[in-house]
PLY file of the C-alpha trace (Angstrom):
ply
format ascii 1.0
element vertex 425
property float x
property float y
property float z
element edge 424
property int vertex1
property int vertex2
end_header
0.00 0.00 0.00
1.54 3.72 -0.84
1.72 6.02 1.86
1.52 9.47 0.90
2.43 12.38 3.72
1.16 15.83 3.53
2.53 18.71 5.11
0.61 20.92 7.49
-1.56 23.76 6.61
-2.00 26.98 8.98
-3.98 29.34 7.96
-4.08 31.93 5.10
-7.79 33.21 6.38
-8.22 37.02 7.56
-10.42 38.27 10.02
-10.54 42.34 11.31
-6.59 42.28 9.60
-5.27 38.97 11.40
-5.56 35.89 9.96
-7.82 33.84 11.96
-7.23 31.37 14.40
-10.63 29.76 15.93
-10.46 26.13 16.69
-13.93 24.36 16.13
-14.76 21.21 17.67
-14.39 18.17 16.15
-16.17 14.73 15.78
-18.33 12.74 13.27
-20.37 14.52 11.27
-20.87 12.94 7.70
-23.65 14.64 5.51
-24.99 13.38 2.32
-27.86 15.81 2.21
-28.40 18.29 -0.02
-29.83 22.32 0.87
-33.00 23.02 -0.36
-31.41 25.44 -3.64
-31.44 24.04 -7.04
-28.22 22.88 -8.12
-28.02 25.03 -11.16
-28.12 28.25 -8.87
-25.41 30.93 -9.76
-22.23 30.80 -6.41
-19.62 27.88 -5.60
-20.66 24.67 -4.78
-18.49 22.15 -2.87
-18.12 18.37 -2.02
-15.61 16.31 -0.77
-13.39 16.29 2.93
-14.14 19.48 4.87
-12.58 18.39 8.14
-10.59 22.11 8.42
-13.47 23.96 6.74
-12.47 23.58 3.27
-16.23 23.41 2.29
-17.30 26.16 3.48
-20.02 24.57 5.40
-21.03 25.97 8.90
-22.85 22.55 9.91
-19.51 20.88 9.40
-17.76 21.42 12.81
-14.14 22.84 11.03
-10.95 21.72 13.08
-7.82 23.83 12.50
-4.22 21.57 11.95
-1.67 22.28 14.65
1.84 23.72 13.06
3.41 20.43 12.65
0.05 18.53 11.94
-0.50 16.23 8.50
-3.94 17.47 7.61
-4.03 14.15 6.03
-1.97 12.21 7.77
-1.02 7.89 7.38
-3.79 6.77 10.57
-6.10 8.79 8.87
-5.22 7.12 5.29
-4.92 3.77 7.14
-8.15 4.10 8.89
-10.03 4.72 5.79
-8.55 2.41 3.48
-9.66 -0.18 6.69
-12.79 1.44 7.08
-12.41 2.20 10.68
-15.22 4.27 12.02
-13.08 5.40 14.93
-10.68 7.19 13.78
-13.13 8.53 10.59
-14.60 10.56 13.49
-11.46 12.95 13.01
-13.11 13.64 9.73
-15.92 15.58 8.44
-17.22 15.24 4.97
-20.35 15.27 2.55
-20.76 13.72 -0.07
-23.37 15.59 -2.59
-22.63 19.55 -3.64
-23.67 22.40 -1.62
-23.59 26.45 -2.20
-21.21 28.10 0.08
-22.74 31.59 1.13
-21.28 34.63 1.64
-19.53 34.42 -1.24
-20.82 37.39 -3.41
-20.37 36.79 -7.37
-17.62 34.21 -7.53
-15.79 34.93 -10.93
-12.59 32.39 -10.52
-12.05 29.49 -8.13
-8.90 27.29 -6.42
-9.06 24.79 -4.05
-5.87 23.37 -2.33
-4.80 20.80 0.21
-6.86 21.93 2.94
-8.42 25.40 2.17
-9.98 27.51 -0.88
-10.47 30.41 -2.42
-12.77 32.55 -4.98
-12.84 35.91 -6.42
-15.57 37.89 -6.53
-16.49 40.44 -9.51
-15.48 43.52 -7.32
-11.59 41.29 -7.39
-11.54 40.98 -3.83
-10.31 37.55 -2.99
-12.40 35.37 -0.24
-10.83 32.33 1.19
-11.75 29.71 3.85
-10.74 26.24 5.68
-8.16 25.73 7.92
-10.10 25.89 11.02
-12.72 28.17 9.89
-15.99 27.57 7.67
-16.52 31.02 7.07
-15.23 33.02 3.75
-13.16 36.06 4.69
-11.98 38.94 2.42
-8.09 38.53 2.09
-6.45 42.16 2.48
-4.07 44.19 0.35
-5.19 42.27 -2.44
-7.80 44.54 -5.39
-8.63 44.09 -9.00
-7.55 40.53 -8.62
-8.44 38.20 -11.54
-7.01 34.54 -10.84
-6.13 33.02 -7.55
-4.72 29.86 -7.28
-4.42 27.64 -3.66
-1.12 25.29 -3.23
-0.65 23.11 -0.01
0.33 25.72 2.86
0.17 29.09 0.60
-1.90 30.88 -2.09
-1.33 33.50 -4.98
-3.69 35.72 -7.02
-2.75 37.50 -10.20
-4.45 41.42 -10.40
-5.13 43.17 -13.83
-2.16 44.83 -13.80
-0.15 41.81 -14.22
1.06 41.43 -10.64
1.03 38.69 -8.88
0.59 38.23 -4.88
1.47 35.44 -3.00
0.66 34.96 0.90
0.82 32.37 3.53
3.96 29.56 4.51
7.31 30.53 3.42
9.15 27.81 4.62
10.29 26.63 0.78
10.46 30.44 -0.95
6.82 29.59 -1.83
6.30 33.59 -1.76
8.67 34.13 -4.58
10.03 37.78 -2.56
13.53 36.64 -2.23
13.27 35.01 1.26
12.64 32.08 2.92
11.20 30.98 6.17
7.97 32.00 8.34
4.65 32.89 7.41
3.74 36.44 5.36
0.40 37.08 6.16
-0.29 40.13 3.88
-0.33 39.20 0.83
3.29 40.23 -0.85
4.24 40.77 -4.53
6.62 38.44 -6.27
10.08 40.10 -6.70
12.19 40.80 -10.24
8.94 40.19 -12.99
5.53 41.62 -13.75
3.60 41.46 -16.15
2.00 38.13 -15.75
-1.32 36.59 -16.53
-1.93 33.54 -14.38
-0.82 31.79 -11.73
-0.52 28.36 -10.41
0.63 27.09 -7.25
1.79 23.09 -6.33
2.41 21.80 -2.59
5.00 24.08 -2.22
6.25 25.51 -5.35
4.23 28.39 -7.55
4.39 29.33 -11.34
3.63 32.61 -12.89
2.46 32.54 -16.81
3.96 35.82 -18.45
2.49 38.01 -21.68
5.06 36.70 -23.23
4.10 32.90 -23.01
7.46 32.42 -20.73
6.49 30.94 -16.97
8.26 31.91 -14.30
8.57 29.55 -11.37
9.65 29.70 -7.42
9.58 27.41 -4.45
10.51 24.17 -3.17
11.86 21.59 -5.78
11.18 18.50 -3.24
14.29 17.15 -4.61
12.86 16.53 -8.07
13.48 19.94 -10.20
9.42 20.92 -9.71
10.77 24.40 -9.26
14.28 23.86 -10.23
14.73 24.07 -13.92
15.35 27.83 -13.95
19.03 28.95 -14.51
20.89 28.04 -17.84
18.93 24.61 -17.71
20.75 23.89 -14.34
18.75 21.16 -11.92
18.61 21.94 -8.44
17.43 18.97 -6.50
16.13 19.77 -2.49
16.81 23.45 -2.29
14.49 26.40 -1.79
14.17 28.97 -4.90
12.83 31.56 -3.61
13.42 34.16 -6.30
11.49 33.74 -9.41
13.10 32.94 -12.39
12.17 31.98 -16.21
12.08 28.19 -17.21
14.98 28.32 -19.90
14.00 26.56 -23.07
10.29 27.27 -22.60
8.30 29.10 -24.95
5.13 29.51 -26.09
3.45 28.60 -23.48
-0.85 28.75 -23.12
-1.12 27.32 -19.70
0.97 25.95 -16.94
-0.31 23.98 -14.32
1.68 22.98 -10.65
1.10 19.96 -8.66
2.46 17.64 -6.09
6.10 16.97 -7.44
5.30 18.05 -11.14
4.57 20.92 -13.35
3.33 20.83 -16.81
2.97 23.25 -19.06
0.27 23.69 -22.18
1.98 24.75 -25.37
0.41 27.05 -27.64
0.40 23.97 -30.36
-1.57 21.51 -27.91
1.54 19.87 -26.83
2.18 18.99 -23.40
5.95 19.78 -21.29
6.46 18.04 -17.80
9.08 18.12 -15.42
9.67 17.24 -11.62
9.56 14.11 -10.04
9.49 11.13 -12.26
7.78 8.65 -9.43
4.61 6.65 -11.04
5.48 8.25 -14.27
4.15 11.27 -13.70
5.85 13.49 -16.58
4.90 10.77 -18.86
8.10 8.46 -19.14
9.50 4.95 -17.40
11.85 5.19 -14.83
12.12 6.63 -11.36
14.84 9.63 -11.94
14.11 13.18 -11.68
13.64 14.96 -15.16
13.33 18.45 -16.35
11.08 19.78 -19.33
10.38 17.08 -21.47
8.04 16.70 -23.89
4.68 13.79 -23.43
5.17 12.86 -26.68
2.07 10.68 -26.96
-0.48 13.92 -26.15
-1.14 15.66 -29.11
-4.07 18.46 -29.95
-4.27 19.20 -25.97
-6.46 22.26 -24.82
-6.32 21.97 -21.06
-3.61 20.37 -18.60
-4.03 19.81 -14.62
-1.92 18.10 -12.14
-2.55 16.30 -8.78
-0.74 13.77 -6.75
2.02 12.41 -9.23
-0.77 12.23 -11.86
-1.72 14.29 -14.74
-4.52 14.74 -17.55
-4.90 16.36 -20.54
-8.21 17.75 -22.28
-7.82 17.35 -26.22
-9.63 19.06 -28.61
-11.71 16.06 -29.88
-13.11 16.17 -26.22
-11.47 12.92 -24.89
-8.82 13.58 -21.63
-5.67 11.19 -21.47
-4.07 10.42 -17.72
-0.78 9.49 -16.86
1.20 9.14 -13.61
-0.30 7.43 -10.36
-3.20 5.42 -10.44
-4.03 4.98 -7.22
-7.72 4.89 -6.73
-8.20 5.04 -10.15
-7.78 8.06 -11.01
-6.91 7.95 -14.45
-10.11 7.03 -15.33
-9.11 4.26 -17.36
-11.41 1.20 -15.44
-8.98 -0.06 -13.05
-7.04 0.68 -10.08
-4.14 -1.04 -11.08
-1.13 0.87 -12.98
-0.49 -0.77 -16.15
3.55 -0.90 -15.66
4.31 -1.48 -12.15
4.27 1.81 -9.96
3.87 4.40 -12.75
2.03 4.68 -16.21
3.83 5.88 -19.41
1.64 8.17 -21.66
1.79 5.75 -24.24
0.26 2.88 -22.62
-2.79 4.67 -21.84
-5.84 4.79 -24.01
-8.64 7.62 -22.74
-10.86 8.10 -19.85
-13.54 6.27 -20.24
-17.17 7.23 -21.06
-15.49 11.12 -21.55
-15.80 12.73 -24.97
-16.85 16.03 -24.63
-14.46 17.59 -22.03
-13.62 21.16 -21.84
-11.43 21.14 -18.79
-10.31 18.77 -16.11
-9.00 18.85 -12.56
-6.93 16.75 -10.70
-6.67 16.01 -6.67
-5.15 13.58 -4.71
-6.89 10.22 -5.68
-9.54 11.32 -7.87
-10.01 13.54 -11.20
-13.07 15.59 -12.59
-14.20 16.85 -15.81
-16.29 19.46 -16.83
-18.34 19.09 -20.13
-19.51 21.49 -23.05
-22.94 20.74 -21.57
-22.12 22.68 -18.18
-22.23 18.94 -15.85
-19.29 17.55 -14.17
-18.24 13.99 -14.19
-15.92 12.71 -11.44
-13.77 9.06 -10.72
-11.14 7.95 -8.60
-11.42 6.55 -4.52
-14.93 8.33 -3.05
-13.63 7.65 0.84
-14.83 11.34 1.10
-17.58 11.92 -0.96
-15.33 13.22 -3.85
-16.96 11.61 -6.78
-20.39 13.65 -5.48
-22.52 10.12 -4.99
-22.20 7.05 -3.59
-19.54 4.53 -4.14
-15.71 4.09 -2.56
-14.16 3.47 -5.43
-15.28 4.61 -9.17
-12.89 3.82 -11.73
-14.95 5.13 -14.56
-15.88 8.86 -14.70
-19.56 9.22 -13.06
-21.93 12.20 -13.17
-22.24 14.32 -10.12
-26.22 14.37 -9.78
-28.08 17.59 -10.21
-25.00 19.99 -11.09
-25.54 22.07 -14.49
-24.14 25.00 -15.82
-21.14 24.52 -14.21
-18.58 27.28 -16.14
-15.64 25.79 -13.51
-14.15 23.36 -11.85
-11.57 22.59 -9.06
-9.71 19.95 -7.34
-8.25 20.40 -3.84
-6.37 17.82 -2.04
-9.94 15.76 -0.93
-12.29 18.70 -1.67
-14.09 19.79 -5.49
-15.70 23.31 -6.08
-17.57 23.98 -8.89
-18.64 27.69 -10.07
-21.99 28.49 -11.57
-21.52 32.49 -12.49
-23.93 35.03 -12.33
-25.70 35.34 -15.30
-26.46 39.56 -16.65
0 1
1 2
2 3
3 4
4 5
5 6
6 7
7 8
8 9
9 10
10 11
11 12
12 13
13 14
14 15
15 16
16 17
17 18
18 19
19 20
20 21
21 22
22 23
23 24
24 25
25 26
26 27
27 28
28 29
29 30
30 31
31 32
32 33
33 34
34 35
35 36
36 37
37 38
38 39
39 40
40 41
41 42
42 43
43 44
44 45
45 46
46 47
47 48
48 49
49 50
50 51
51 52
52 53
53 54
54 55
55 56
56 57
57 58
58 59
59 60
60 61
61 62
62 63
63 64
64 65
65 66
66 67
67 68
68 69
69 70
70 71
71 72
72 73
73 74
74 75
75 76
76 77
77 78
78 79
79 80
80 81
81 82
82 83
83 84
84 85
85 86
86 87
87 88
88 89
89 90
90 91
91 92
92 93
93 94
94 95
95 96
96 97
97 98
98 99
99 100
100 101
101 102
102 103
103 104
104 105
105 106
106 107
107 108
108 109
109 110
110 111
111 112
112 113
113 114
114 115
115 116
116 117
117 118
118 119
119 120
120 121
121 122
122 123
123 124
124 125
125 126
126 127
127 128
128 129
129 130
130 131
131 132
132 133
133 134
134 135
135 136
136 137
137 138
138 139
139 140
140 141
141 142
142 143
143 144
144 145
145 146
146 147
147 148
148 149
149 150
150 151
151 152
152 153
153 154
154 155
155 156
156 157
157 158
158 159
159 160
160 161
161 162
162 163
163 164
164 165
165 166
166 167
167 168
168 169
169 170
170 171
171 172
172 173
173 174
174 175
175 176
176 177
177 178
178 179
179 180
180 181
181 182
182 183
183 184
184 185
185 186
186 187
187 188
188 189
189 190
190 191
191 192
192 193
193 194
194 195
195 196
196 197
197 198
198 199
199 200
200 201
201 202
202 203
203 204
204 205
205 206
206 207
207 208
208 209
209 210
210 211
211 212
212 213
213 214
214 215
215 216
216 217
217 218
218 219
219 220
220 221
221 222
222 223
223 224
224 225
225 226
226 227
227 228
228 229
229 230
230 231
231 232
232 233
233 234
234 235
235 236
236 237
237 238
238 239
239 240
240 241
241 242
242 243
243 244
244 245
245 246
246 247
247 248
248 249
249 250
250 251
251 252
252 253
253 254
254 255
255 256
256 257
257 258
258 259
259 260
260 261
261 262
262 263
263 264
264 265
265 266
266 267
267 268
268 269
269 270
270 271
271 272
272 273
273 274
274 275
275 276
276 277
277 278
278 279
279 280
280 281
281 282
282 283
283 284
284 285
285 286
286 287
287 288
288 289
289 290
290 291
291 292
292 293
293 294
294 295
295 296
296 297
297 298
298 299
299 300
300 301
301 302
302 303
303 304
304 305
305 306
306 307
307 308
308 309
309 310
310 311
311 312
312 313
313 314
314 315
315 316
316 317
317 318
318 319
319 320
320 321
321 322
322 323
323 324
324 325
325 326
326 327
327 328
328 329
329 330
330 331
331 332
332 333
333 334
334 335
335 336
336 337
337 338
338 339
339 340
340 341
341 342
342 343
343 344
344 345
345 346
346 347
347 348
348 349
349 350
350 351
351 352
352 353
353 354
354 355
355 356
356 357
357 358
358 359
359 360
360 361
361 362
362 363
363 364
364 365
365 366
366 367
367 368
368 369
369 370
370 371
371 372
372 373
373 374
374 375
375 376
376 377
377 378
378 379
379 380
380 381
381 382
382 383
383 384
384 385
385 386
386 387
387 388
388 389
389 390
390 391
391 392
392 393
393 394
394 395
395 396
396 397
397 398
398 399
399 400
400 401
401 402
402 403
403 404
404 405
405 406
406 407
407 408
408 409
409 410
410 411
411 412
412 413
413 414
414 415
415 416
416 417
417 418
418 419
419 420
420 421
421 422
422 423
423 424
């Protein structure tokens, strides 16, 4: 059995100009109900593991992770994968979508490992989990446009190309030059501007430039996921804490940060990986550390996500292709089992099943979802936590989360999904 180990999330929530630190009581509390709105109503809707709030959901008691805490830690993985109902009290999930209120016009969404985030149409930023249930305005942070939730930090790109980055700085996750401690105001990136999204891994962050160049800071776990950014040199286990361009990277359309990986979306549907090569997780055999390197069996891609050593890839035909970690079955592709060992080339892996009208996926931990030209959202992978949105514990074919439509976006946290339904004029 794997054994994955998370890092601990403190809180990135604001309240009077502090970030908040109310601890809410814990015990069993698993809801599969659903509130009396329709499920097409305009606001964010979540599902999934709320144990530190992450769902927004005030009848979910939200307990906030100590310093040195796992928020996901082995008993818990143990416990569920053994279906032990005493320890599953430390959790608190639901299983079918709910609105999260309070959350006025939701334009953009992230979710991360144990928290998440929105911004509203005025581009004020609202986050919540880590002990608290409740979605608070983060300060110093206007006209925002993107924000984008890693494992103990958070970043939000404004309109005029800036990006801010808040939270843990233990790994340079800020990208301001230093390293160590927490910034609790949200701080611009140093040396570049003019960026136009952001996306940010465990404990690493990449910023997508005008240009189509990405910048990239943070932590490289030992496996390059931030490292590959001087003169092509690979820095394995160090901090980065200063941003700097991926050499040899260029037209870029998206770039997406994970656990361990980054990929990026070229502007000719190609797809670049690099980072930690465990499970096959930039698409090749082997267990060594690579930097950018081209999927070579993804063609025509229009959309690129990354999770827990796992990746997918939207095409323009509509199908998604998954690579990397199968655990759960998360790729989507019928089985739990990976079809090489530990990790899944590119090339050995025919489509997600039942998917052929995708428009954008997202990735988490042990499951995927995909949103469809239709507005619904299809989920698969392990359902300990509701994450699929239905019944089931494990779903190894993508299955339709009941009642959502006109979803316009999707996200994956760690254990958590949101889905936006926008305002409509």
């Amino acid at each position: 059995m794997r054994r994955l180990v998370l890092y601990a999330v403190s809180v990135l929530l604001v309240s009077s100009g502090s970030y908040a630190q109310s601890v809410s009581s814990t015990g069993a509390n698993i809801r599969s109900d659903v509130n009396s709105h329709q499920l097409n109503g305009a606001g964010v809707w979540a599902w999934g593991d709320g144990t530190f709030g992450q769902l927004g959901d005030p009848s979910l008691p939200a307990r906030k992770p100590s310093q040195f805490e796992n928020p996901f830690n082995e008993k818990m993985f143990d416990a569920l994968q053994k279906e032990n109902e005493l320890t599953r009290q430390e959790i608190q999930w639901r299983a079918e979508p709910r609105t999260i209120e309070n959350i006025p016009d939701a334009v953009d969404i992230s979710a991360g490992q144990a928290m998440s985030c929105a911004v509203v149409r005025s581009g004020d930023v609202y986050c919540w989990g880590g002990g608290s249930n409740s979605p608070t305005k983060v300060p110093a942070i206007t006209e925002a446009m993107q924000v984008s939730v890693g494992g103990n930090h958070a970043c939000a790109v404004t309109q005029h190309k800036a990006i801010y980055c808040w939270g843990s700085n233990d790994s340079g996750e800020i990208g301001n030059g230093s390293i160590g401690g927490r910034v609790d105001i949200p701080t611009p990136i140093s040396k570049y501007s003019g960026f136009v999204a952001v996306t940010s891994g465990d404990k690493h962050s990449c910023g997508l430039l005008e240009n189509h160049r990405i910048v990239c800071w943070g932590a490289d776990w030992g496996t390059g996921s931030a490292g590959w950014q001087v003169d092509g040199g690979f820095y394995q286990g160090k901090a980065r804490p200063e941003p700097r361009i991926i050499p040899g990277l260029f037209h870029v359309a998206k770039v997406a940060a994970g656990h361990e990986l980054t990929c990026a979306l070229l502007e000719n549907g190609q797809v670049i990986c690099w980072g930690s090569e465990l499970y096959g997780g930039i698409g090749h055999h082997g267990y060594a550390d690579f930097g950018p390197s081209l999927v070579w069996s993804v063609e025509g891609a229009v959309d690129v996500a990354v999770g827990f050593h796992s990746v997918c890839a939207v095409l323009k035909t509509g199908m998604i292709r998954c690579w990397g970690d199968n655990t759960g079955g998360k790729l989507g592709i019928g089985t739990s089992r990976d079809s090489n060992g530990l990790d899944v080339d590119a090339e050995a892996i025919g489509p997600v099943h039942k998917i052929s009208n995708a428009v954008s996926v997202a990735v988490g931990w042990m499951m995927a979802c995909a949103l469809t030209r239709e507005g619904t959202v299809y989920c698969w992978g392990d359902n300990a936590l509701g994450e699929i949105g239905s019944a089931g514990r494990q779903v190894f074919e993508p299955k339709l989360v009941p009642g959502l439509v006109g979803v316009d976006q999707i996200a994956a946290g760690h254990s958590h999904i949101l889905a936006l339904i926008r305002a409509k004029p």
